[in-house]
N, C-alpha and C positions, 0 to 999 in steps of 0.2 A: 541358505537363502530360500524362502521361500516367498511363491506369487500367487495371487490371485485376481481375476479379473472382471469386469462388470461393464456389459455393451447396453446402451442408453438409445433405442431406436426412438424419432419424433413423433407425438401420436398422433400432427396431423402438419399437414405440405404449410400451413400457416406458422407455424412454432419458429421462430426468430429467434428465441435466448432459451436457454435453460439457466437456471438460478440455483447453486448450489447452499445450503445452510449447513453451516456443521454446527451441529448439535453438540455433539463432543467429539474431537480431535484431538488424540493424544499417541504418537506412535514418537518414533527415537528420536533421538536429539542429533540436530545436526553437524557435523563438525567444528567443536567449539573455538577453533582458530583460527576457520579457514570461511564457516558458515555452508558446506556443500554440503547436501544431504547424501551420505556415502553409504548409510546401513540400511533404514527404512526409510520411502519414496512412495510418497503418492503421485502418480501421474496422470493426468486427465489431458487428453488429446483425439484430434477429428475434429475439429471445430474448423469455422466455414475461414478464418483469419492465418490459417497453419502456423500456431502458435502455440506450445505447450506451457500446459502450467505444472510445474515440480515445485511442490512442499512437502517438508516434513514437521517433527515437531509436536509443539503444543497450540492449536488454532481452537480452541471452543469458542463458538459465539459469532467467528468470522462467518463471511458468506463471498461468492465469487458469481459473477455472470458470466456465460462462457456462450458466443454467437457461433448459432447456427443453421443460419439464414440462407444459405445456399447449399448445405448440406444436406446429403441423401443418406449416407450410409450412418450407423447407428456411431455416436462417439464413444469412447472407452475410457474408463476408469481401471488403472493399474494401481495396483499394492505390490511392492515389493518389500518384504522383510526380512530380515537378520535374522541368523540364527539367536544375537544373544538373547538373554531369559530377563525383560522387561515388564513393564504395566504397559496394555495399550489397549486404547480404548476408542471406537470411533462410531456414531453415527448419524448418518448425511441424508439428507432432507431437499430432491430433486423435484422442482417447479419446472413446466416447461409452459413458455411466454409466446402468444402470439405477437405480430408484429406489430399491431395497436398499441400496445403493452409494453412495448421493450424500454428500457432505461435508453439514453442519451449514448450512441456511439460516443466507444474510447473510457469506456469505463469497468474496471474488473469489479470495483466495488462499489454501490451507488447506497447511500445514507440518507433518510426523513428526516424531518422532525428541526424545532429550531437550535435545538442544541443535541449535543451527545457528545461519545469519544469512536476516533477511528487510533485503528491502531495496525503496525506492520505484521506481517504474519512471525510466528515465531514468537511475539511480544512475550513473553511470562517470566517467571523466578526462574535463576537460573537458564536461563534460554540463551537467543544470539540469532540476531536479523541472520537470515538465508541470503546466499548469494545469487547472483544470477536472475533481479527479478529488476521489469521495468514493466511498472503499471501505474494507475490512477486512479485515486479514491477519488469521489463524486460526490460532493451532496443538491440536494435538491434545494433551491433557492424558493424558500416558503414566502406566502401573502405578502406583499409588506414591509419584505427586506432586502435593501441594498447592498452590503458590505457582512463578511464575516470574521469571525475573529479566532485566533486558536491562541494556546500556552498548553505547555506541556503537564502531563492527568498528574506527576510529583516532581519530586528532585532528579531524578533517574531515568525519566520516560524515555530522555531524550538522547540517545548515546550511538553516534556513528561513527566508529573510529577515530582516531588522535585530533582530525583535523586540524593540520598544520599551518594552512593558512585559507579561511572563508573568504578572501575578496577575491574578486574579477570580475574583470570586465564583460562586457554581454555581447554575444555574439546570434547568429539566426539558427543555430542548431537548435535541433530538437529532439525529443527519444518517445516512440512510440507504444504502446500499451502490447499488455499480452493478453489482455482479458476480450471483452466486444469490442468489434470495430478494430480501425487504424489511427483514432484519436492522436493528437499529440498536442505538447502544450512546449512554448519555449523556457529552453534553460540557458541558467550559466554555465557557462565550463570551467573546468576547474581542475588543474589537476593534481592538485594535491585532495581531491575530496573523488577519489573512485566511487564511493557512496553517497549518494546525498538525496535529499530531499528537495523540492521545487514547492515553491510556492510562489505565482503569479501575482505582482503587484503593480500598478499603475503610477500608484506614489508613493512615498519612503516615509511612511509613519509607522511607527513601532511604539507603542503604547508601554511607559514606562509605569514601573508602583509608583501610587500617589501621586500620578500625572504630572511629572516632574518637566513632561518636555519629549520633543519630537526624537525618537534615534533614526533607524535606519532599517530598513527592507531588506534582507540581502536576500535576493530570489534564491537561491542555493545552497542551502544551510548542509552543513556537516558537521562532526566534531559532538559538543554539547548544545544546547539549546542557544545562539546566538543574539544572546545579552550586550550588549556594549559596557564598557567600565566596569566589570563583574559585577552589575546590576541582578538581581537572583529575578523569577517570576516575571518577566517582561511577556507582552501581546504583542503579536503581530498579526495586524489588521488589513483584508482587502475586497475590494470592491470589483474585482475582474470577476464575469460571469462569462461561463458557469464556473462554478466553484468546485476546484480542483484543486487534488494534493498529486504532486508527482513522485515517483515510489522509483529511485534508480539505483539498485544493488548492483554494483557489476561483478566482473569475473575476476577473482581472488589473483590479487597482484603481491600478498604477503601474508603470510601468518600473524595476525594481530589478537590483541589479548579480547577475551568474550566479554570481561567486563567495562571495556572502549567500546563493544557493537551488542547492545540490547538491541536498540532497536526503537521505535518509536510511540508514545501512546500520545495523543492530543485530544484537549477538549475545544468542543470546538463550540460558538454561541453567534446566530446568527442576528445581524441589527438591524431595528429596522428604521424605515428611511426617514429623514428628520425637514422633509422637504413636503 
C-alpha cells in the first residue's frame, strides 16, 4: 500500500467552497459485492461540515463541492493505493469559491443547463454504486421553468439492488448530505431498499410512453427504474424546488451481485412553465 497526499490551504478568509472537477478518475474498483472501496481510496477531508468524502473507482467527468466556510486550516486530499498492478489514472481541477459564488447549501454536486445527465459516482462498465455515501445532486432551476423531469440515460442506468419491495409509507425522516452545508431533503423509508434514491414529489404523476396515463411517484426508488405494470422507459416528473436528487448508499448489510448495483445515470430535461 502506498499514500500520498495533498494539503489545499484557502487563498483568501472569503473562499466558502472549493469545487473539485475530475478530469479523469480512474483508480481500483471497489468491492464488487459489497461496494466499499477496500484497495484504492480517495479521501478528501477538513471541510467546515466534518464530513468525509471516500471514492474510488471510475469518476471522469464528475465534480464535487466541498464547504469550507469556517475553516482555517488547509483541507487534505488522500490517495491510498494497492499494491496491485492496475491502470490508474487521475487528474483534478480545484476552484476555490468565494461566498457570493457558492452553490445552494446541501449540495455535493450542483448541475446548469436545461437538460443534461447526473449520474452516481462509480457509474461505468463494469463498475458498482460505492457504499457509504448520502448526498445531493442539485440542478439549478433555469429562466422559465417550473417542473423537471428525469428517465433513466438506457436500459441499465438504473440498478440498485434486488429491491424487494418499493412501497411505503412516508414518514418525517430525513438524511443529510456530505458534500456543502447540512441540506436535507425528506425521504421514504424503506427497508427493504438499504439503497435508494429520493426524489421529491408534491404529486404522483409519472409520465408514461405515449402518455397513456397518470402512474405514480414513488419518492424512494430502488431496485430497477420504478415503472409500474413492467411499463419499460416511463418519466417521472417534479415540480418541488429546488431540484434535488437524493443519493442514500448505506452501509453494506449483504454481499449482493454487482450487476443488481450499477448504480445510476439520469437524464434529466428541465419544463418550462405553461402558465
Amino acid at each position: 500500500m502506498s499514500s500520498c497526499t495533498l494539503k489545499v490551504k484557502k487563498i483568501h478568509p472569503d473562499v466558502s467552497q472549493m469545487r473539485l472537477d475530475f478530469i479523469h478518475f480512474n483508480l481500483g474498483q471497489p468491492n464488487r459485492r459489497t461496494g466499499i472501496c477496500e484497495d484504492d481510496i480517495f479521501l478528501l477531508s477538513g471541510g467546515s461540515n466534518s464530513k468525509n468524502l471516500t471514492i474510488c473507482g471510475t469518476n471522469d467527468d464528475q465534480h464535487i463541492y466541498f464547504d469550507v466556510d469556517s475553516v482555517e486550516q488547509p483541507i487534505t486530499i488522500t490517495m491510498n493505493l494497492s499494491d496491485k498492478v492496475i491502470s490508474r489514472l487521475w487528474e483534478i481541477r480545484i476552484v476555490q469559491i468565494p461566498f457570493n459564488d457558492r452553490v445552494p447549501e446541501g449540495c455535493l454536486q450542483y448541475h446548469t443547463g436545461l437538460n443534461g445527465i447526473v449520474k452516481t459516482m462509480n457509474f461505468a462498465e463494469n463498475g458498482r454504486h460505492l457504499a457509504n455515501q448520502n448526498y445531493n445532486i442539485c440542478l439549478r432551476q433555469e429562466k422559465g421553468t417550473c417542473s423537471v423531469v428525469y428517465e433513466p440515460c438506457h436500459k441499465n442506468s438504473f440498478k440498485i439492488g434486488p429491491g424487494q419491495n418499493n412501497t411505503s409509507g412516508v414518514n418525517g425522516d430525513a438524511f443529510s448530505d456530505v458534500g456543502s452545508g447540512d441540506g436535507a431533503i425528506a425521504t421514504r423509508e424503506d427497508d427493504s431498499c438499504n439503497d435508494r434514491v429520493v426524489v421529491p414529489c408534491p404529486f404522483e404523476d409519472l409520465i408514461m410512453p405515449g402518455n397513456v396515463g397518470v402512474g405514480f411517484c414513488d419518492l424512494s426508488l430502488c431496485g430497477s427504474f420504478s415503472c409500474p405494470s413492467g411499463e419499460a422507459d416511463c418519466k417521472v416528473e417534479t415540480n418541488v424546488v429546488p431540484f434535488r436528487i437524493g443519493i442514500h448508499f448505506g452501509p453494506v448489510s449483504r454481499e449482493e451481485s454487482p450487476e443488481d448495483n450499477l448504480g445510476v445515470c439520469l437524464k434529466y430535461e428541465q419544463q418550462l412553465c405553461t402558465v
